[in-house]
N, C-alpha and C positions, 0 to 999 in steps of 0.2 A: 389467431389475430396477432398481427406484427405492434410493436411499441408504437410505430407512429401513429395507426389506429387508438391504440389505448390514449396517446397520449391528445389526439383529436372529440374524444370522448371524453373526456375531463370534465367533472361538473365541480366548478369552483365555487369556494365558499364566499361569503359574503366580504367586502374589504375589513380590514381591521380598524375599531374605534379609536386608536390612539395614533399619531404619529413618527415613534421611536418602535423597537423590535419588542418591546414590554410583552407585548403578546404572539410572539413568536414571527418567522420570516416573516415578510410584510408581502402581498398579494401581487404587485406590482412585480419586485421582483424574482418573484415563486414564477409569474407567470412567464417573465425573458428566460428564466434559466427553464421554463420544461419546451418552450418554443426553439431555444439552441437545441437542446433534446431529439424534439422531433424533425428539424430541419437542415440544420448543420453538424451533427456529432454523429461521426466517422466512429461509431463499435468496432466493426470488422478492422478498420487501424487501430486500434487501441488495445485489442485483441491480438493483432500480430506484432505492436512493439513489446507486449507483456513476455509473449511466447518467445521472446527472442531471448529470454534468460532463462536457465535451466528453475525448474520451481520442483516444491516437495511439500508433502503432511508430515506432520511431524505425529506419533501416536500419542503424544501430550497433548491433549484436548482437538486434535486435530488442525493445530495450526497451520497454517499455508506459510512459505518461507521461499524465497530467493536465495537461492545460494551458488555466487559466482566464485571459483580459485580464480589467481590470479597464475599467470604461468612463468611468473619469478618465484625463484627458488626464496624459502625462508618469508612469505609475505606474512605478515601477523593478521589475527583473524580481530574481524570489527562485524560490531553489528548493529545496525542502522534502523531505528524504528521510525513508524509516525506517529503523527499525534491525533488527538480527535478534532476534527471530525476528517481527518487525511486516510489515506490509503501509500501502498505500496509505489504506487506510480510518482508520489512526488520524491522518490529515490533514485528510480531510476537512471537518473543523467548524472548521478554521482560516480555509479558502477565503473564503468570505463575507466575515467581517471583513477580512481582508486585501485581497480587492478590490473590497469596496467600505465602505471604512472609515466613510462617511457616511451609513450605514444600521446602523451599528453605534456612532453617538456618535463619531468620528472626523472627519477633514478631509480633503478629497478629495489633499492633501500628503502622509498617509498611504498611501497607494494602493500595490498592488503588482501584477503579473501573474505568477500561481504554478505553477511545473511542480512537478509531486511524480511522481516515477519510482519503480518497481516495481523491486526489485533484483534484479539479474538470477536467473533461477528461481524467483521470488515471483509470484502473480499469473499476469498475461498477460504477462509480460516471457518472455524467450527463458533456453536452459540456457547457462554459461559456454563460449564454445568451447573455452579452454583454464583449465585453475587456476591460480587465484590471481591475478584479472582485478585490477590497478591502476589509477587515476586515470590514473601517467602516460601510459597508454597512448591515453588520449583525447586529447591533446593535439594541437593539430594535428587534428583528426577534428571539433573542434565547430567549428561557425560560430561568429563575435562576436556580442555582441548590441548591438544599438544602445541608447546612453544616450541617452535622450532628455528627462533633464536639462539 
């Protein structure tokens, strides 16, 4: 069974008693965005603009990671997260200009090479093994990177 099946099948819940989001999305809504879902949203495009950047796991909890060089020599390395409740795709249109700033009216001094990671549970990245994963906890776990400044 294909998504737009599932999503024709849909047994919605009752509307919500309040008029603010108090009690989570409101029905009206829920219901335009699963109708783009099934009607208007292009997978198979959103699929081949993802694939159009090199991507990797990382063996750190299995994070999923973009990771574009840029092809200026000396680019410093940046890395680019989202927030909740985003994903990886709202970085995407950064990549370009950032690696390669001189096709963007930039100087190749600008230059970066950009990891944008998928947070854990988002995407392809992997489920928390435990709650309430921290920073500190990677410590010690990443490689350096070399500045090649």
């Amino acid at each position: 069974m294909d998504l737009s099946q599932h999503i024709r099948m849909t047994r919605w819940p009752d509307r919500e008693t309040v008029a603010d989001q108090s009690q989570g999305i409101q029905l009206a809504k829920l219901r335009a965005l699963v109708e783009h879902w099934g009607t208007n949203y292009d997978g198979r495009k959103a699929e081949a603009k993802l694939n159009a950047f090199p991507q990797f796991v990382t063996q750190i909890e299995g994070i999923h990671f973009i990771h574009v060089r840029s092809k200026h020599p000396n680019a410093m390395p940046v890395i680019i997260t989202h927030g909740w409740p985003g994903t990886v795709f709202e970085n995407l249109k950064v990549i370009g200009p950032l690696t390669d700033p001189t096709a963007h009216g930039g100087t190749a001094e600008d230059a970066f090479d950009v990891v944008t990671p998928s947070m854990l549970g988002y995407g392809f990245s992997g489920k928390e093994a435990e709650h309430a994963w921290k920073i500190g906890r990677w410590i010690g776990q990443i490689p350096p990177l070399e500045n090649t400044r």
